[in-house]
C-alpha positions in Angstrom: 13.9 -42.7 7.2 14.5 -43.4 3.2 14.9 -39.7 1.8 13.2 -39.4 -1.2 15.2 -36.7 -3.7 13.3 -35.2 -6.4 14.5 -34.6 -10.4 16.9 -32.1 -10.6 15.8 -29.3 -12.7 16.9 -28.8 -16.1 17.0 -25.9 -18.9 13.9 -25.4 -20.4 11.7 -27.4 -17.3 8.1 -25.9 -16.1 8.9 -24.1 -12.7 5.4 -23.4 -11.2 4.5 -20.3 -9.5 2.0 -20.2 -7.1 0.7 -18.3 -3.9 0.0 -20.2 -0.5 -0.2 -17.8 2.0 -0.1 -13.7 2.1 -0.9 -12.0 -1.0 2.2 -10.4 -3.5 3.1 -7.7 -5.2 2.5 -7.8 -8.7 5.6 -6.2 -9.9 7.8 -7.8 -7.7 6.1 -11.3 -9.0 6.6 -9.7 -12.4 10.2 -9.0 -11.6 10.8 -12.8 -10.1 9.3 -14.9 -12.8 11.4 -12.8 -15.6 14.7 -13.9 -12.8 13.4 -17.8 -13.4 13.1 -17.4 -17.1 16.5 -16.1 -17.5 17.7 -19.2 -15.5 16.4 -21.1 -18.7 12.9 -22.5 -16.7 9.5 -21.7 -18.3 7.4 -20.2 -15.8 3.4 -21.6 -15.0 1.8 -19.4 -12.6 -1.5 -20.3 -11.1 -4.5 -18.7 -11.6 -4.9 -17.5 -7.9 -1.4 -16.5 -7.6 -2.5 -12.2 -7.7 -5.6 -13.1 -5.7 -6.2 -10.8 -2.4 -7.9 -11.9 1.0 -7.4 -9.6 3.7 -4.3 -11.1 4.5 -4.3 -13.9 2.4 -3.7 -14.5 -1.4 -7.5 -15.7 -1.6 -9.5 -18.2 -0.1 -7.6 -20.9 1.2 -9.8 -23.7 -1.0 -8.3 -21.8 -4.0 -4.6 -21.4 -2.6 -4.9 -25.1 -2.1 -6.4 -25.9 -5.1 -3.3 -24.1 -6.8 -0.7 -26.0 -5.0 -2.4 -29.9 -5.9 -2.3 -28.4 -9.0 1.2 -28.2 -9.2 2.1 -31.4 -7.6 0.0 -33.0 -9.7 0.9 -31.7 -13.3 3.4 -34.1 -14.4 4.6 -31.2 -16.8 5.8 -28.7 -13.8 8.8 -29.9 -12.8 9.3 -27.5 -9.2 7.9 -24.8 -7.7 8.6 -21.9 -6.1 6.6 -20.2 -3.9 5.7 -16.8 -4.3 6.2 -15.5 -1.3 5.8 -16.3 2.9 3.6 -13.8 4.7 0.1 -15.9 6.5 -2.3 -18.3 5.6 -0.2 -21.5 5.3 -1.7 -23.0 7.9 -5.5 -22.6 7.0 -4.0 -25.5 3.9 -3.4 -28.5 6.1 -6.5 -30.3 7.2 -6.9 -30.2 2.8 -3.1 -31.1 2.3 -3.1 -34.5 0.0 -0.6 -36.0 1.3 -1.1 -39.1 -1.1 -0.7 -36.5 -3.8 2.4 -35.5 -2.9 3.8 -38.7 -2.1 3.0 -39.5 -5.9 4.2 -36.4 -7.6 7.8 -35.6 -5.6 9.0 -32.6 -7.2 11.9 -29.8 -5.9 10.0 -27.7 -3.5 11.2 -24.2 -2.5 9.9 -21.5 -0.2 10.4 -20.3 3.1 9.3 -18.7 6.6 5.2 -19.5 6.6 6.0 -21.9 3.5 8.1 -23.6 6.9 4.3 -25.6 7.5 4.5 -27.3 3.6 7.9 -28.1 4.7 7.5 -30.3 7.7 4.7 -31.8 5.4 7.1 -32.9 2.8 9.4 -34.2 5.8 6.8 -36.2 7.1 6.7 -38.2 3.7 10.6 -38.1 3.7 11.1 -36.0 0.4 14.1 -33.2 0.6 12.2 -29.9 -0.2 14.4 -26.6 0.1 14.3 -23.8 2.6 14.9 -21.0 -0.2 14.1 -17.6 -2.3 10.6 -16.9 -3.1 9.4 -15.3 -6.7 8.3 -12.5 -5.2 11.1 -11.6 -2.8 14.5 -12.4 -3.2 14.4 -13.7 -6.8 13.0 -10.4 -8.0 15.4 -8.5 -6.0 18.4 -10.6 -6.7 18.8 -11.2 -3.1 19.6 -14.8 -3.1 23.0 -16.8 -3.1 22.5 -18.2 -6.9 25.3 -21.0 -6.1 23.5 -23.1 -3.2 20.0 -22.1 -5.3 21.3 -24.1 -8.0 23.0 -26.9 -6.5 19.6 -27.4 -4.1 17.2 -27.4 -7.4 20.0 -28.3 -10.2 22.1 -30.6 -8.9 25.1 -27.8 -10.2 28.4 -27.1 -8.7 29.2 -27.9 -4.6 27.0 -28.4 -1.5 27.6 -25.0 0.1 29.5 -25.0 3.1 30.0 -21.4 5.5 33.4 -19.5 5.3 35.6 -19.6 8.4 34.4 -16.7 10.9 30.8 -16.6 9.0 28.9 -18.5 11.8 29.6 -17.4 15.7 29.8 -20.2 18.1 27.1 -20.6 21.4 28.2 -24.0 22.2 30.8 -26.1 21.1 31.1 -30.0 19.4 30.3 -31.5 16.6 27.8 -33.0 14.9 26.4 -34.7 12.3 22.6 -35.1 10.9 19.8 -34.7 8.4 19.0 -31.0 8.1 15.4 -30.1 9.0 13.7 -26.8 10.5 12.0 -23.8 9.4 10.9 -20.4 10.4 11.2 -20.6 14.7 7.4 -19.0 15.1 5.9 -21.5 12.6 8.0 -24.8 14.0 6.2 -23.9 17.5 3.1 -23.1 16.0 2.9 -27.0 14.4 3.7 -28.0 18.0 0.9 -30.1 19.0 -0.8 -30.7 15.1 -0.3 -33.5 12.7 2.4 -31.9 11.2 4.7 -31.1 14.5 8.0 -31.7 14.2 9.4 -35.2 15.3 12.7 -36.2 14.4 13.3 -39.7 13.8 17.0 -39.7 13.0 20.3 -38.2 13.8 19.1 -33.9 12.7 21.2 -31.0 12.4 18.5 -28.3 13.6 18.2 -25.2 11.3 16.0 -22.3 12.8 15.2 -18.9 11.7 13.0 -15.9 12.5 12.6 -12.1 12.5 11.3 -9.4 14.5 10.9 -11.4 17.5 11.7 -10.2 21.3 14.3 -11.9 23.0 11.9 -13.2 25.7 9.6 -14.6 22.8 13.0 -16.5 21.5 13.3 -18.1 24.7 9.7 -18.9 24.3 9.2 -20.4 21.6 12.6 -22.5 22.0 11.2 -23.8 24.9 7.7 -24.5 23.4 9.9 -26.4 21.0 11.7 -28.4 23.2 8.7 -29.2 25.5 6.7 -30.5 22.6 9.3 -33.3 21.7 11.4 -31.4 18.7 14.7 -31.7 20.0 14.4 -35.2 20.5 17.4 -36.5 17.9 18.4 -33.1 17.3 22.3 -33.2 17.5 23.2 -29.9 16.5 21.6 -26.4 16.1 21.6 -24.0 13.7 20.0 -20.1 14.0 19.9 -18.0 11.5 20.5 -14.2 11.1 17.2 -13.9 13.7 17.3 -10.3 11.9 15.3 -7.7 15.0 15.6 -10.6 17.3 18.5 -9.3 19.3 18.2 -7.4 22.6 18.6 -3.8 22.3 21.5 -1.9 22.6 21.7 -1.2 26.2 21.2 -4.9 27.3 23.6 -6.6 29.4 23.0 -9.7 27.6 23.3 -10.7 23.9 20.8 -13.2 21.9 23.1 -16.0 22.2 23.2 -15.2 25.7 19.3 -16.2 25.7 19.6 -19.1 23.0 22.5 -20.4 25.4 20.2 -20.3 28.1 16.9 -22.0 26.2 19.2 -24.7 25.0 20.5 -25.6 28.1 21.0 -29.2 29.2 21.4 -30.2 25.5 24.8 -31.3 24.9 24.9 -30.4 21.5 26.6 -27.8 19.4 25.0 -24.7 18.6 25.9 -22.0 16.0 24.4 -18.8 15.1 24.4 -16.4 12.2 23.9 -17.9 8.8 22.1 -16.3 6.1 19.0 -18.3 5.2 15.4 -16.8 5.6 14.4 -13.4 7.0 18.2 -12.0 6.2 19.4 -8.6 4.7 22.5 -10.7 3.2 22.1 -13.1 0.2 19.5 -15.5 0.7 21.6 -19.1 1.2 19.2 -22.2 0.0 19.3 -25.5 2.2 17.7 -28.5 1.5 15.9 -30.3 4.3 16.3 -33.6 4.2 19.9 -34.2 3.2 23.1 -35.1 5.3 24.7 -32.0 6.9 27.3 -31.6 9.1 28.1 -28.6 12.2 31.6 -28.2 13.9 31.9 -25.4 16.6 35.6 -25.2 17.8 37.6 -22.2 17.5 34.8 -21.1 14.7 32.0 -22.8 13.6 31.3 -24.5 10.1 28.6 -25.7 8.8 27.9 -27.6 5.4 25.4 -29.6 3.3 27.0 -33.4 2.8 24.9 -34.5 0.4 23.1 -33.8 -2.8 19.3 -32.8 -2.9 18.3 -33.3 -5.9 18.7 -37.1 -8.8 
C-alpha cells in the first residue's frame, strides 16, 4: 500500500476541535484548546463539541456531521479529537470515506477514536494515535517531542530509551505501524473496517482496565479474525489495570506470551501511548517502524508522518 502523509502543520494553521464519541468536560476542553493556541494553531471547535447524550456527545448524526465538517473545510488544517470515551462506532455506516480520501489532513485521537483510525488506514493515510483536547493536552500529560514531530514534521522520530520497553519474546522486526485501543481492534473484528494487514506491520496495542482473562480474549478474537496476518512484531502498551493482581503466580506477559503463541515474532511490552499515567507518546500509524527485543527491547518510528 501507497501511504498517503498529510501537510504538516504550521504556526498559525486551523486545528479543529471536535467530539466523536463520549461527551467532555468543559473546563478541561477549555484548558486544552488554550494548550493548542499556545502551540501557535488557531483553534475551530464544532458546534456539537459540548453536546450531551447519555453517554455520547450528542446524536451520532450530529457527531458525524461535525467530523465531515472538518475533513471537508479546506481551512482546518488537523484535528484533534476531544476526547475517547463511546459512541465511535454508532459513525461508520455514515463515514464518507470519499470525503476523506479528498481532504487528507493530520488526524489525532485515541482509544474509541482507535475505529476513525483503521478508517483512515483503510484509505492508506498516516493518522496519529495521540493526546486528545480534553485529556492530556489540558493536563499537559503528553510527550510534546513525538506530538510535534507526528503533526509538525519537528525534531526526531521518537525512539524508546534502553530498559523502557520489557521484552515477551525476542527478534526483530520491521513494519508499518498500525493498531489501536485492544477492546476497539476486536470489536471492528468482523465489520468493514476490521483490521487486515496488507504489508509487513509492527502491531501497536493498548488498553486499560481490562482482566487478564479478557486480554487473552480479545488477543485471540484478534488473531482468529485474520489481524495478525502480516503482523511481524507486537507492541502493548502500559495496559494500565490490566495486570493480574498481586497474589498471582503469573504476570500479564505471562498471558500475552501465552495468546501470542505460535507467532514467531517479537513482542515488547510497556510503552507509554494511550490509557498511560506517564506522558502520553504520539505514533503515527502508517509509517515505517522498527522493534528489536534482545537483551532489551527498542522500538522506534523510521519514517516521517507528516510532508
Amino acid at each position: 500500500m501507497s501511504w498517503v502523509r498529510p501537510r504538516a502543520l504550521a504556526p498559525g494553521d486551523v486545528v479543529g476541535v471536535c467530539a466523536p464519541s463520549g461527551p467532555i468536560n468543559p473546563d478541561k476542553l477549555d484548558r486544552g484548546i488554550a494548550a493548542l493556541r499556545e502551540m501557535g494553531y488557531e483553534v475551530r471547535e464544532t458546534p456539537g463539541t459540548r453536546a450531551r447524550v447519555r453517554f455520547t456527545a450528542g446524536p451520532a448524526p450530529d457527531r458525524l456531521s461535525d467530523l465531515h465538517a472538518l475533513f471537508a473545510d479546506d481551512a482546518v488544517a488537523g484535528i484533534v479529537c476531544a476526547r475517547g470515551g463511546a459512541g465511535a462506532i454508532g459513525l461508520m455506516q455514515g463515514l464518507d470515506l470519499e470525503l476523506l480520501r479528498a481532504h487528507p489532513k493530520v488526524f489525532v485521537g485515541y482509544s474509541d477514536l482507535t475505529l476513525v483510525h483503521l478508517a483512515l488506514g483503510r484509505l492508506g493515510h498516516v493518522s496519529v494515535h495521540g493526546p486528545m483536547v480534553s485529556r492530556e493536552l489540558a493536563e499537559d500529560a503528553f510527550d510534546r517531542a513525538s506530538f510535534d514531530f507526528a503533526v509538525a514534521g519537528k525534531g526526531q522520530p521518537w525512539a524508546s530509551e534502553p530498559d523502557e520497553l520489557l521484552v515477551v519474546r525476542e527478534g526483530e522486526a520491521r513494519g508499518i505501524l498500525r493498531g489501536g485501543c485492544l477492546s476497539l481492534l476486536a470489536a471492528a473484528a468482523g465489520t468493514p473496517w476490521a483490521l487486515k494487514p496488507q504489508e509487513d506491520t509492527i502491531l501497536f496495542v493498548e488498553d486499560v482496565d481490562e482482566a487478564p482473562y479478557r486480554i487473552d480474549r480479545l488477543l485471540w478474537q484478534l488473531r482468529l479474525s485474520g489481524a495478525f496476518e502480516g503482523v511481524t512484531g507486537v507492541v502493548f502498551g502500559d495496559m494500565r489495570g490490566c495486570a493480574p493482581p498481586f497474589e498471582a503466580d503469573f504476570g500479564l506477559e505471562d498471558v500475552i506470551r501465552d495468546a501470542l503463541a505460535g507467532l514467531d515474532v517479537p513482542v515488547a511490552l510497556g510503552l507509554s501511548s494511550g490509557h498511560t499515567n506517564n506522558p502520553f507518546v504520539s505514533l503515527p500509524f502508517g509509517v515505517p517502524s522498527r522493534l528489536r527485543c534482545g537483551a532489551d527491547a527498542r522500538f522506534e518510528i523510521l519514517g516521517a508522518a507528516v510532508a
